[in-house]
Backbone as a ProteinNet text record, in pm:
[ID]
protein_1_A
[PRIMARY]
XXXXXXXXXXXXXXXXXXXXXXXXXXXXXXXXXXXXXXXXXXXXXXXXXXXXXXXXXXXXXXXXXXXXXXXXXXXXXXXXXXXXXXXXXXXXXXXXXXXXXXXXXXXXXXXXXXXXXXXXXXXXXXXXXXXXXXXXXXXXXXXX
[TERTIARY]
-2993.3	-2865.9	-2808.1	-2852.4	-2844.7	-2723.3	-2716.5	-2638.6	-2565.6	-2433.9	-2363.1	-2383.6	-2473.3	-2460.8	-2417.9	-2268.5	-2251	-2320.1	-2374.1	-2441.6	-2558.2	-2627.9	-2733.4	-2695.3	-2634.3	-2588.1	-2558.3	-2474.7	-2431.5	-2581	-2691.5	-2796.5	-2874	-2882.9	-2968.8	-2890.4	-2797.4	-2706.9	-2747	-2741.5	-2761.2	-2921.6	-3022.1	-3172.4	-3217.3	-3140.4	-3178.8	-3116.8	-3043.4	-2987	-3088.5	-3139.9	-3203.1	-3359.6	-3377.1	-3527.8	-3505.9	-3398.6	-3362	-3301.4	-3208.9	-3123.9	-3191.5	-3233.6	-3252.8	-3131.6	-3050.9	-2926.4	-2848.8	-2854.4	-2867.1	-2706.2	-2628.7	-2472.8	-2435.8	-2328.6	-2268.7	-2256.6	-2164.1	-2196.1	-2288.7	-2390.3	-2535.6	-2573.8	-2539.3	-2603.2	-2496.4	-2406.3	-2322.1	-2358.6	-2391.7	-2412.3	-2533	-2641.5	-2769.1	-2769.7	-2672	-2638.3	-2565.8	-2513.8	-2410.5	-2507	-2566.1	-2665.8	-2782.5	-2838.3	-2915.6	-2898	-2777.4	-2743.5	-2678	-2613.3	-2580.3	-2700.7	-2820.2	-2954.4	-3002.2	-2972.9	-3021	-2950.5	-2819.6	-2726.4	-2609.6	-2590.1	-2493.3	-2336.6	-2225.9	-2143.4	-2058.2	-2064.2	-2025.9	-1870.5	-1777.3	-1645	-1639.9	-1787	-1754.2	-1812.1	-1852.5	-1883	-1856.5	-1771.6	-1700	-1795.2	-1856.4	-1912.6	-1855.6	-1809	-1726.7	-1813.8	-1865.4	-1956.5	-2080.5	-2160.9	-2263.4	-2229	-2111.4	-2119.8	-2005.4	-1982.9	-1873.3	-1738	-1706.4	-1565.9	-1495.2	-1517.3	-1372.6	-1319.4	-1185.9	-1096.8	-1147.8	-1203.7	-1240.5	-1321.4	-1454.2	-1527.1	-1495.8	-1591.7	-1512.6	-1656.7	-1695.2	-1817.4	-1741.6	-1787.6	-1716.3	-1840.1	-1784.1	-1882.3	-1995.1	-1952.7	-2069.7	-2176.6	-2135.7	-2224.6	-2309.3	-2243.5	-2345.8	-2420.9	-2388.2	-2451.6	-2618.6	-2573.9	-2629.6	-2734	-2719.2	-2807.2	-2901.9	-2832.1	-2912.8	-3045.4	-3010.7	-3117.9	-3192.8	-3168.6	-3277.2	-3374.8	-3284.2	-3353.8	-3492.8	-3455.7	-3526.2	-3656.1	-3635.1	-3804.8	-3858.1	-3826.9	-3928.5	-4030.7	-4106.9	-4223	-4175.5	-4105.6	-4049.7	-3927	-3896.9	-3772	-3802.1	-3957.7	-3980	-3878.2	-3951.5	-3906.7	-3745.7	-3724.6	-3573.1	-3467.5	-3518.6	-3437.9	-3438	-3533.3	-3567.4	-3483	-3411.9	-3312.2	-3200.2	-3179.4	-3009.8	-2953.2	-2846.6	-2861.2	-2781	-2801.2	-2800	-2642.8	-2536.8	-2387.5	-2363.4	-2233.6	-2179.2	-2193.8	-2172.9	-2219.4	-2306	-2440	-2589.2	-2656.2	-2577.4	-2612.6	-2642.1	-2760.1	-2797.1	-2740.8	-2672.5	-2567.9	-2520.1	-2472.3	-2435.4	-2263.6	-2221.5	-2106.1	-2029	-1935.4	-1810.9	-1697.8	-1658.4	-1504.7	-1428	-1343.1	-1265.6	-1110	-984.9	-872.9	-837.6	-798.6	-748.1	-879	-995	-1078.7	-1201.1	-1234.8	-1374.7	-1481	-1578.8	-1688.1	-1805.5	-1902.6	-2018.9	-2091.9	-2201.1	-2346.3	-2449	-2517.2	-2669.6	-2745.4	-2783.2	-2912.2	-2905.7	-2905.5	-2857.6	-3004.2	-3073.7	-3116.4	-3032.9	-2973.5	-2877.6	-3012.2	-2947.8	-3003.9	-3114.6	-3003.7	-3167.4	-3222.7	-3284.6	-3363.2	-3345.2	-3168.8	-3137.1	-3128.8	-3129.8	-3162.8	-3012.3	-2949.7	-2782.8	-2847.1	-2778.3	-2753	-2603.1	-2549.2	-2409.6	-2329.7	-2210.9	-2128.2	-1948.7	-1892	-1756.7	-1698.2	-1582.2	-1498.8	-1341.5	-1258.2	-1098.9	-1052.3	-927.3	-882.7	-728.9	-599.6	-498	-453.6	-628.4	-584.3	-453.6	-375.3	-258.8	-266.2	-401.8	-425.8	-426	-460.1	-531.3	-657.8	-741.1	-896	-952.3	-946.4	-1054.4	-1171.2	-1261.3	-1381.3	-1438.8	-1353.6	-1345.5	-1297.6	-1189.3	-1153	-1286.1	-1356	-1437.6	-1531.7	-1618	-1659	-1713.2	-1543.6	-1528.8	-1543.8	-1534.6	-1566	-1723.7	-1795.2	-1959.9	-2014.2	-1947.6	-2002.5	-2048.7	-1945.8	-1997	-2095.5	-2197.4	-2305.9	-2419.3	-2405.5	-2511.7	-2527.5
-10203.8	-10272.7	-10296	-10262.5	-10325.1	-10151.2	-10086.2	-9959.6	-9976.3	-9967.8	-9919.2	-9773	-9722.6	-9557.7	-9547.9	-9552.8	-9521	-9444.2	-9314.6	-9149.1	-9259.7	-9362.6	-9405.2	-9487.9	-9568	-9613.3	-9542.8	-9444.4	-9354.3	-9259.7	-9198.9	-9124.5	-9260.5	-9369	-9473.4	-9491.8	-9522.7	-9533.8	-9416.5	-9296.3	-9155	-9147.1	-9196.3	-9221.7	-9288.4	-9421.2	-9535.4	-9460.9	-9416.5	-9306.7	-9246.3	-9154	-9083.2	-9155.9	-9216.2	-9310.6	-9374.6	-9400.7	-9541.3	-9497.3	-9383.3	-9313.7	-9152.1	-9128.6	-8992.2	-8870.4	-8985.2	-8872.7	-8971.3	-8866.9	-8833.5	-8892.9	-8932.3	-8977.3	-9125.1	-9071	-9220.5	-9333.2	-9279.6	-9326.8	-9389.6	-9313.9	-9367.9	-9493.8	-9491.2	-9610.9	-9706.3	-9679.8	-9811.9	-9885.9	-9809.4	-9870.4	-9954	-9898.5	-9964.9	-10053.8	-10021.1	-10180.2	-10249.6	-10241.8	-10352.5	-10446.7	-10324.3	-10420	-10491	-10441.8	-10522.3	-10637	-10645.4	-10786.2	-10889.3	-10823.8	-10905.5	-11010.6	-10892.5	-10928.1	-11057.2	-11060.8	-11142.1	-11290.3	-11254.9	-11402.5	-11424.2	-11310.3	-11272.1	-11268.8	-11315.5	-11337.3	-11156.3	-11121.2	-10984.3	-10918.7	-11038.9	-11071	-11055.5	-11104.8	-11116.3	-11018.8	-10878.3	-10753.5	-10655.2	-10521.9	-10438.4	-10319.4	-10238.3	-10126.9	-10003	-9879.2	-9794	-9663.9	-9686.3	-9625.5	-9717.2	-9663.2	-9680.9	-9707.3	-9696.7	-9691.5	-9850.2	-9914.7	-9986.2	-9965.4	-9888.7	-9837.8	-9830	-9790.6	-9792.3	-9882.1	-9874.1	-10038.3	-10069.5	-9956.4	-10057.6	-10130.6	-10146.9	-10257.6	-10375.7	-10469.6	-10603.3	-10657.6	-10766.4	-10853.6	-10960.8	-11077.2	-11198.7	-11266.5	-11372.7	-11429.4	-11472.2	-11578.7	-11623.9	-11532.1	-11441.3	-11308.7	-11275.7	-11268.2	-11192.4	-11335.7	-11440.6	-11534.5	-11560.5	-11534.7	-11581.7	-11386.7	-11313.1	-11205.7	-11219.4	-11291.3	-11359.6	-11446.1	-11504.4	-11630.8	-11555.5	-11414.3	-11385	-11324.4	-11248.6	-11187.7	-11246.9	-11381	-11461.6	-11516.2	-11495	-11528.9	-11404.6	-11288.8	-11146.6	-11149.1	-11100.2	-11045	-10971.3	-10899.7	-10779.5	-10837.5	-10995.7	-11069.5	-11062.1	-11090.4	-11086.7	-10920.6	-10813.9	-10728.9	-10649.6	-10749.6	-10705.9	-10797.3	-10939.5	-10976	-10964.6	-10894.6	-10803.6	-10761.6	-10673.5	-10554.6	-10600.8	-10777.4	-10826.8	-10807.7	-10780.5	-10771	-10925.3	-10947.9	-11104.4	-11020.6	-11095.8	-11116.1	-11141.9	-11158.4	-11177.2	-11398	-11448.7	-11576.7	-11603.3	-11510.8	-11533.4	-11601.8	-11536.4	-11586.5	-11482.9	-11462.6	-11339.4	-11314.6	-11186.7	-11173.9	-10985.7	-10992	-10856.2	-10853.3	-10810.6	-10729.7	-10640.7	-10637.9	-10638.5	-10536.6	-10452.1	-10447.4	-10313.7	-10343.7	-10263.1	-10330.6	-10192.1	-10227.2	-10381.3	-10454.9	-10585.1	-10663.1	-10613.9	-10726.3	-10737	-10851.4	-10880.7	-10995.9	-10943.5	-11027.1	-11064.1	-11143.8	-11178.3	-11292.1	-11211.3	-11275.5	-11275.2	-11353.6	-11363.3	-11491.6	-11532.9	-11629.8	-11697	-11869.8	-11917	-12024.9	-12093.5	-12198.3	-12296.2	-12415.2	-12498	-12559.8	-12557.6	-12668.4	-12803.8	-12838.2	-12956.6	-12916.3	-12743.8	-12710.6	-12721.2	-12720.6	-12690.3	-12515.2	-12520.1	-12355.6	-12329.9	-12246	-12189	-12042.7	-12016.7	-11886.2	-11872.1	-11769.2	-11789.8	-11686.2	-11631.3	-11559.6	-11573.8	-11498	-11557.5	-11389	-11420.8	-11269.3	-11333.3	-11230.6	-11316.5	-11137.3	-11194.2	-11057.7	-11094.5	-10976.9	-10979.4	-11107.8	-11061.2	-11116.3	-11095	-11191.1	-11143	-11159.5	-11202.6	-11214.5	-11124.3	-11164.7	-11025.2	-11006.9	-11090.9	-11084.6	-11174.6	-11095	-11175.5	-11230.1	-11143.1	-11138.2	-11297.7	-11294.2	-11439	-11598.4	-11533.6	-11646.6	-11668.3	-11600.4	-11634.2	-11688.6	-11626.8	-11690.9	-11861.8	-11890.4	-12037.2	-12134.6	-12042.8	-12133.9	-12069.7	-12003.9	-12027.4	-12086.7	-12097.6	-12216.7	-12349.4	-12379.6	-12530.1	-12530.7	-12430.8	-12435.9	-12458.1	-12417.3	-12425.7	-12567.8
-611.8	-605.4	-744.6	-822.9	-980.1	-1025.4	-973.6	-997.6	-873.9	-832.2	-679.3	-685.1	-615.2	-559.9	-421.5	-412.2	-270.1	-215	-225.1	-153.8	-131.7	-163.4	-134.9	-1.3	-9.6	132.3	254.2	213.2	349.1	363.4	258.5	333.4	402.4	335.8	435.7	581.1	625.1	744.8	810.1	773.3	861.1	837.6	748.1	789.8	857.4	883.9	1021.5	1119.4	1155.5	1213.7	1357.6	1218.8	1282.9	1293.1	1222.9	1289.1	1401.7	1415.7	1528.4	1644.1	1609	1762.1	1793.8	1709.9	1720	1684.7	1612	1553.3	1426.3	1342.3	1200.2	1170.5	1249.6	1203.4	1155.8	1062.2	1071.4	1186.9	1299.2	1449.9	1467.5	1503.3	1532.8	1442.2	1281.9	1232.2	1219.3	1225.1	1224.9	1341.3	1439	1572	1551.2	1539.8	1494	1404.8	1291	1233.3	1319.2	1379.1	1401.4	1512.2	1602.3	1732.5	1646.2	1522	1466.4	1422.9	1347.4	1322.5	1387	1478.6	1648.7	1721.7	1675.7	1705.3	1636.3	1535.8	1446.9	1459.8	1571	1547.4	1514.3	1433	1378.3	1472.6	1475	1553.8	1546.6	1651.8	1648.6	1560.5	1611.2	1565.2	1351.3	1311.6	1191	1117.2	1200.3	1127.3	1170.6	1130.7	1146.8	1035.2	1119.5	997.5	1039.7	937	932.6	843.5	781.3	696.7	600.4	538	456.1	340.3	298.1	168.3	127.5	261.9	250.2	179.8	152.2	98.9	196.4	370	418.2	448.6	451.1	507.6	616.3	728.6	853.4	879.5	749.4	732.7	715.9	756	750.1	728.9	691.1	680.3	600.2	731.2	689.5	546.6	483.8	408.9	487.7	567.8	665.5	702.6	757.3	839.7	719.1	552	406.9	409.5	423.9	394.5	546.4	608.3	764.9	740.4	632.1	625.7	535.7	398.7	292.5	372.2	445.8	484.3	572.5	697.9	698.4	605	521.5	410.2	357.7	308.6	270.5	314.2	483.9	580.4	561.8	473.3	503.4	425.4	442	368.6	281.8	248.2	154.5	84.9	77.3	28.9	-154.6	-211.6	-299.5	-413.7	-330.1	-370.8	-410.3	-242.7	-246.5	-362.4	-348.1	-460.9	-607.8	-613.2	-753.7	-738.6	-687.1	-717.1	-691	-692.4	-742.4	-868.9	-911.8	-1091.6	-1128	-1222	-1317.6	-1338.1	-1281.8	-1346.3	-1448.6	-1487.2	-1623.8	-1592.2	-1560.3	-1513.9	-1525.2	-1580.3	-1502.1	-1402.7	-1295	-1168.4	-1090.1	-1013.2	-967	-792.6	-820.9	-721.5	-751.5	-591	-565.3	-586.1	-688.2	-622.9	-531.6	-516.4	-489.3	-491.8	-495.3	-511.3	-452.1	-411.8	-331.9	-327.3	-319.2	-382.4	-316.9	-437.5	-367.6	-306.4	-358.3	-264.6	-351.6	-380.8	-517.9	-421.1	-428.6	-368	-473.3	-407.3	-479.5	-371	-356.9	-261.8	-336.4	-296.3	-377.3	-346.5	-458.9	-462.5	-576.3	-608.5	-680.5	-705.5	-828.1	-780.9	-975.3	-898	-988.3	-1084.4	-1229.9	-1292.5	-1272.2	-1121	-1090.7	-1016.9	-961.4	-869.6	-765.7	-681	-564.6	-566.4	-436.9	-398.7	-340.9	-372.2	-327.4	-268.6	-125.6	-79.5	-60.8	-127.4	-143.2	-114.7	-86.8	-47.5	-78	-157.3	-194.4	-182.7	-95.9	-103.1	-127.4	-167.1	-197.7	-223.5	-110.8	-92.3	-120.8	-157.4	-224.1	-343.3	-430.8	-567.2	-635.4	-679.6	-800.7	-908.1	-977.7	-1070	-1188.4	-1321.4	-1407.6	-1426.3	-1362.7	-1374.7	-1257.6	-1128.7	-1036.2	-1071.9	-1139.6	-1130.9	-1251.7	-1320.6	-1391.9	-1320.9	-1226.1	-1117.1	-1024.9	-1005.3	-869.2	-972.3	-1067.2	-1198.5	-1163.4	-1214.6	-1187.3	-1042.3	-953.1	-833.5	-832.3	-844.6	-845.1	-987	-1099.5	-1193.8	-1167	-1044	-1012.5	-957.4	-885.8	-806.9	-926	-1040	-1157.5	-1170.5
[MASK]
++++++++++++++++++++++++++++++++++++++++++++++++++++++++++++++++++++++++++++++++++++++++++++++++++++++++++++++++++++++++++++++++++++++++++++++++

């Protein structure tokens, strides 16, 4: 996660794919994502998958839903590993980016100064700004 390689997302989507449906398509894994995390609780309404690589507009993932994925994340056995591979922001706050035209995100894992634990999620779409990524900045500073 510390590099965005889209081609890595879309061959994982068409590898659950084919582990999970027995066919190798986009189709197939969006589907399998989507019933997986339905599975999980996840309110169906607040995730829309279109491809692997999240670039198309017809994706949608509400904050809640990145946030309500973070926390299972977190009961796995394999959570250690995976949050290794968040990269440390310009904030130093360890978190995934974001971005697509008009739309800047940031999820991750926070623990504040006095040793509260933050699981967090912030998206903001038709910025007019000249620097989103400094605006959102400031609304996860206060979590430190």
């Amino acid at each position: 996660m510390k590099k965005s390689v889209n081609l890595y997302g879309e061959t994982l989507v068409k590898t659950i794919a084919k582990e999970k449906k027995g066919e190798g398509s986009f189709k197939a894994g969006v589907s399998y994502m989507r019933d997986f995390w339905i599975g999980k609780g996840i309110n169906q309404y607040m995730i829309n998958f279109a491809d692997g690589s999240g670039l198309s507009p017809q994706n949608y993932v509400s904050a809640r839903a990145e946030v309500q994925a973070l926390l299972w994340a977190r009961k796995q056995p394999w959570f250690n590993e995976f949050f290794e591979g968040f990269p440390t922001q310009g904030n130093q706050m360890v978190m995934k980016s974001g971005t697509m035209r008009d739309t800047k995100s940031f999820a991750g894992y926070h623990t504040s100064s006095t040793g509260k634990k933050y699981v967090f999620s912030i998206i903001i779409n038709n910025y007019q700004g000249s620097d989103v990524s400094s605006a959102l900045y400031k609304v996860l500073n206060v979590l430190k």
